[in-house]
Each structure stands twice: as C-alpha cells, then as structure tokens.
C-alpha positions in Angstrom: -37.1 -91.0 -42.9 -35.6 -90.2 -46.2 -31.7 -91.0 -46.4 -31.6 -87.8 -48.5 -33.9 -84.3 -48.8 -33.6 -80.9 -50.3 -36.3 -78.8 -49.5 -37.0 -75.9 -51.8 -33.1 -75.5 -52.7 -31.6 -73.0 -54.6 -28.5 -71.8 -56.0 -27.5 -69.0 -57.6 -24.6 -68.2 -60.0 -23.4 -64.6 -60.8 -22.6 -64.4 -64.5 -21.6 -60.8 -65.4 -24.8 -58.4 -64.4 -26.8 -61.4 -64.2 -27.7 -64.0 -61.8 -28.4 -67.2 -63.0 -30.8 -70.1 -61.0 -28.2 -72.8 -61.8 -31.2 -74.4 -59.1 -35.0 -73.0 -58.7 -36.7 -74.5 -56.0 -35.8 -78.0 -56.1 -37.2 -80.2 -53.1 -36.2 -84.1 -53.5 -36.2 -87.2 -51.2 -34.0 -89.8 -52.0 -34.6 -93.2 -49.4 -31.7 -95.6 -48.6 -31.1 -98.4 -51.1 -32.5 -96.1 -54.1 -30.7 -96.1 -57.4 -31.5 -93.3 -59.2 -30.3 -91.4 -62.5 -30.2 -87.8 -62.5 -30.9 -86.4 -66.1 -30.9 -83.3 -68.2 -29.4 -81.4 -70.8 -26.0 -79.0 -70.5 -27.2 -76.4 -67.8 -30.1 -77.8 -66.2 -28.3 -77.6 -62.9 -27.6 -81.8 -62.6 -24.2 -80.8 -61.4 -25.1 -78.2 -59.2 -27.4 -80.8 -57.9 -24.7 -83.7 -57.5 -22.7 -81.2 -55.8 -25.0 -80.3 -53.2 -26.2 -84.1 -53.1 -22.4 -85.1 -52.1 -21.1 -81.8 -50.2 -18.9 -80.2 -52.4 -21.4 -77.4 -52.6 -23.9 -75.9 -49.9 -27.4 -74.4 -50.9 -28.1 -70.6 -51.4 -31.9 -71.1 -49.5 -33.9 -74.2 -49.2 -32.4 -77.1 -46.9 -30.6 -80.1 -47.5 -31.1 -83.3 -44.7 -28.9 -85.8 -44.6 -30.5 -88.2 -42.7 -31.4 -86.1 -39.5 -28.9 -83.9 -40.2 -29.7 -80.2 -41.3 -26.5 -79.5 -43.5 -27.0 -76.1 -43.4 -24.3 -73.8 -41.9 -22.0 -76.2 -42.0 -17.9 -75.3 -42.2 -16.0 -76.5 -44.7 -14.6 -78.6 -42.2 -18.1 -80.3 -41.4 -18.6 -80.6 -45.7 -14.8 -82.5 -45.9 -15.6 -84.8 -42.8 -19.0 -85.8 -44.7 -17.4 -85.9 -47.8 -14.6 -88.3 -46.6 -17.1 -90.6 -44.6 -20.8 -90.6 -46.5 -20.3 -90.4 -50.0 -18.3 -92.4 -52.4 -17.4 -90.0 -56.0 -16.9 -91.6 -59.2 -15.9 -89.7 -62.2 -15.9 -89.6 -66.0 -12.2 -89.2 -66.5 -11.3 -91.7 -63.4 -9.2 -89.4 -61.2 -6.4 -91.3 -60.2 -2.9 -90.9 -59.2 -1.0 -91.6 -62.8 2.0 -92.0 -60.3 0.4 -94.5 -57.9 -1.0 -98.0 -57.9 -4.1 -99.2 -58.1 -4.2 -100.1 -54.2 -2.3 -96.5 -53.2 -5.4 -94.6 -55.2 -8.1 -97.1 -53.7 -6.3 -96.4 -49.9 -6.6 -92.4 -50.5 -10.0 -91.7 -48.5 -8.7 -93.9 -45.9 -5.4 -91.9 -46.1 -7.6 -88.6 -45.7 -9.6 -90.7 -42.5 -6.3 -91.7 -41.0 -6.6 -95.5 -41.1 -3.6 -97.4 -40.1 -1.5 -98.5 -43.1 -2.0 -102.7 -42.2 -6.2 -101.2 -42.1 -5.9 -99.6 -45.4 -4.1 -102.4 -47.3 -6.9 -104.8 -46.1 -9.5 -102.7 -47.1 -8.5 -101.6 -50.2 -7.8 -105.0 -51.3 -11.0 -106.2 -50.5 -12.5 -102.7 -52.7 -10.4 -103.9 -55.1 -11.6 -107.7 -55.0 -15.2 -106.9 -55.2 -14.7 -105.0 -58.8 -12.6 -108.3 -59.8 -9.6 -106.7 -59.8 -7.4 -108.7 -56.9 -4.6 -109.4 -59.6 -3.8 -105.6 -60.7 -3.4 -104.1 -57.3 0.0 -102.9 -58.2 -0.2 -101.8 -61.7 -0.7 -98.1 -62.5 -3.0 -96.3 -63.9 -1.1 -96.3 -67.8 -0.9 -100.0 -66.9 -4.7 -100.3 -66.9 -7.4 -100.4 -69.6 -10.0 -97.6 -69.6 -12.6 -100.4 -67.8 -9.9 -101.0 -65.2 -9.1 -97.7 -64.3 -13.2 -96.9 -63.8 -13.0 -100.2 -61.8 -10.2 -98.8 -59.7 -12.3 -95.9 -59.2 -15.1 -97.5 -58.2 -13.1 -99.3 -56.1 -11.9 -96.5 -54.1 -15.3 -94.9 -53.8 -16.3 -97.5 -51.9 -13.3 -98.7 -49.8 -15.2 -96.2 -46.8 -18.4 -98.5 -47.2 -20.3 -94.9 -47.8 -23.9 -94.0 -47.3 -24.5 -93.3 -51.2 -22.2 -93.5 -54.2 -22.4 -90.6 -56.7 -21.3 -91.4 -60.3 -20.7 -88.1 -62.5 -21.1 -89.8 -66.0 -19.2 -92.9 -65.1 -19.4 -94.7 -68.4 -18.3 -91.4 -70.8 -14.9 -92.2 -71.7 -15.5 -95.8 -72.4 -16.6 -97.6 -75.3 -20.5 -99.0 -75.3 -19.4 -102.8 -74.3 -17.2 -101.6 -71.3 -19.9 -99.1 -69.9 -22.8 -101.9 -69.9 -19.6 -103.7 -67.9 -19.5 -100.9 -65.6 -23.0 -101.0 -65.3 -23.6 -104.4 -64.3 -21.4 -103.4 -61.8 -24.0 -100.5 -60.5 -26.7 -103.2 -60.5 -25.0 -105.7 -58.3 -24.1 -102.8 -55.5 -27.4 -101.5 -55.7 -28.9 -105.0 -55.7 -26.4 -105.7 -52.4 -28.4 -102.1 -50.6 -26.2 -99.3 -51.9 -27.8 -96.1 -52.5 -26.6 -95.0 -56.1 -27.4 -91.5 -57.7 -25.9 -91.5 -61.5 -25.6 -88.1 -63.1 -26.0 -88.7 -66.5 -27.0 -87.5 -70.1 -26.8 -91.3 -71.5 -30.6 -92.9 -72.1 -28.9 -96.2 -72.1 -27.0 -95.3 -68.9 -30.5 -94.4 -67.3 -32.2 -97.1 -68.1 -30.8 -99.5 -65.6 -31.8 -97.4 -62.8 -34.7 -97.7 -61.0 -36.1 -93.6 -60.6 -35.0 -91.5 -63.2 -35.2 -87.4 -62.5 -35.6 -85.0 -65.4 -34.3 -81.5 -65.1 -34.2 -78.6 -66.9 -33.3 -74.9 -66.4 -32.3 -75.6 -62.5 -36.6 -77.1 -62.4 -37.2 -81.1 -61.8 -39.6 -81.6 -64.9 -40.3 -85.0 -63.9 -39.6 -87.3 -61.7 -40.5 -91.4 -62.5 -40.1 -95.4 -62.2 -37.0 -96.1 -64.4 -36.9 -99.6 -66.3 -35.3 -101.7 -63.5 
C-alpha cells in the first residue's frame, strides 16, 4: 500500500469571475522511503500540491490517502494533529524564531505535541546532532550562517521522526556550494528510509532525487526515474 495517494484531486481557486484549476485531476502514489522532486513552472499547482501532500490544504473532489486513512472530511483539528505528527516542513526562508535558540525552534513541534521539557531537550539535541550542529544549540538565528539556519530547520522538521519530510525550495536563499551541502543532507535521510518530497524549480536541485514529477497548468505532464 502506498504511503501516500491522491486520486483524481482537484482544487479550485476563485479569482474575480473566474475559477481557476490551481489542480485538474491529479491522482499520485507516493510509497514509503521515496524521494521525489515535485517540478514546474510559477502556477502549475506544485504548491497547491505540497499543501495537500502535507495538510495545510484539503482537496475540492478526488481523495487523498494517507496510508489507510481517507483524509477527506477531516476538521482542522484532525489536519493540525496530522500536521504536528506526520510531516516534517522545511522552507526557503527557514522559519525560525529570530528571538529563540537554535534548540527552542528545533523543540517547537514537540512544544505543539506537549512533550515534557527534559523529552524535548533530548530530542531536539539529538535533531540537532544529526545535521552536525551539537555546538550551536544556543545561538540564534542572526548568530547562524544561512547553511545553519536551513540545518536548524531541518533539524526541527525532523525532531517528531515524521512519516515524510516536505521541503518547499529548501536550497533558494543559499548560495550553490551551501545547497549541494544541504543536499547531501537529503541524500543521507533518504538513504537512512525517509520519505522526501522536494518542491522545487531548481534542475540541479532535482537531480539528486530519485522520481522527478512534471507539472503544469494544475496537470502531471510527466512523471519519471530521476538521476539517483
């Protein structure tokens, strides 16, 4: 059984009069330990897709299975419990806490699960030793070099050990030399049996991947073996 499957999904956006197929009929399967790169240019619905894919976002028709689980119908309750305990996010611009340290961002989806603070501190260290970062846990953010801070946040995506790890263009505010950094990263957690889906516009980003899925105007146009 598939880890992940959408099933003729779409989604619809109202702009003015018009409505717009951000999504037309997309049905995917996505298996446990698959690292995959989601690709297309501005508008082809790979964000409306990643938000579906992590539960920020339910479909308009078509059905989304995670796992056994129909997600349809569920309350935004069910989406923030799923959210907090399946999917690890990682962002272009980092999202952290410019106030708090690298271990108080890393502990925030175990702060949201309510984990015992003596839990989170041991967990969030050891997220932050497995990005090799065990001497910075109490530097902030403006403390921390753009690599860091993308290592913080990769970090904290997977402090909850989640099902899958979505990265929205996780290399795109760092220099070429730092992102293939990051993304040797992506190949060692992928290579240990995470399930990573990258949401990217980057060729070279793509490339490390190991399924790379073209879309275009809210349509998968392809759908093939990446280089990896």
């Amino acid at each position: 059984m598939p880890l992940l499957k959408l099933e003729n999904v779409i989604k619809l956006y109202k702009m003015g009069e018009q409505l717009v197929h951000a999504l037309d009929d997309v049905s995917l399967s996505i298996e446990r330990g698959e690292y995959i790169a989601i690709m297309g240019p501005s508008g082809s619905g790979k964000s409306t897709l990643m938000n579906i894919l992590g539960f920020l976002d339910l479909p308009d028709k078509g059905q989304y299975f995670f796992g056994e689980k129909n997600t349809t119908g569920m309350t935004e309750t069910d989406l923030a419990y799923a959210r907090n305990r399946s999917v690890g996010f990682i962002f272009q611009t980092f999202n952290l806490l410019p106030r708090e340290t690298a271990l108080e961002n890393v502990q925030l989806p175990l702060v949201y699960a309510a984990i015992p603070r003596r839990k989170r501190d041991e967990l969030a260290k050891k997220a932050l030793n497995m990005v090799n970062l065990g001497n910075r846990i109490h530097h902030k953010p403006n403390e921390l070099s753009g690599g860091e801070r993308q290592r913080v946040a990769i970090a904290r995506a997977l402090v909850n050990d989640p099902d899958i790890v979505l990265a929205d263009e996780p290399t795109g505010n760092l220099d070429s030399k730092t992102g293939e950094e990051i993304m040797q990263i992506f190949n060692q957690l992928n290579t240990e049996g995470r399930t990573m889906i990258v949401v990217t516009h980057d060729t070279d980003v793509a490339q490390h991947t190991k399924r790379i899925v073209q879309l275009r105007d809210g349509k998968i146009t392809e759908d093939r073996a990446g280089n990896r």
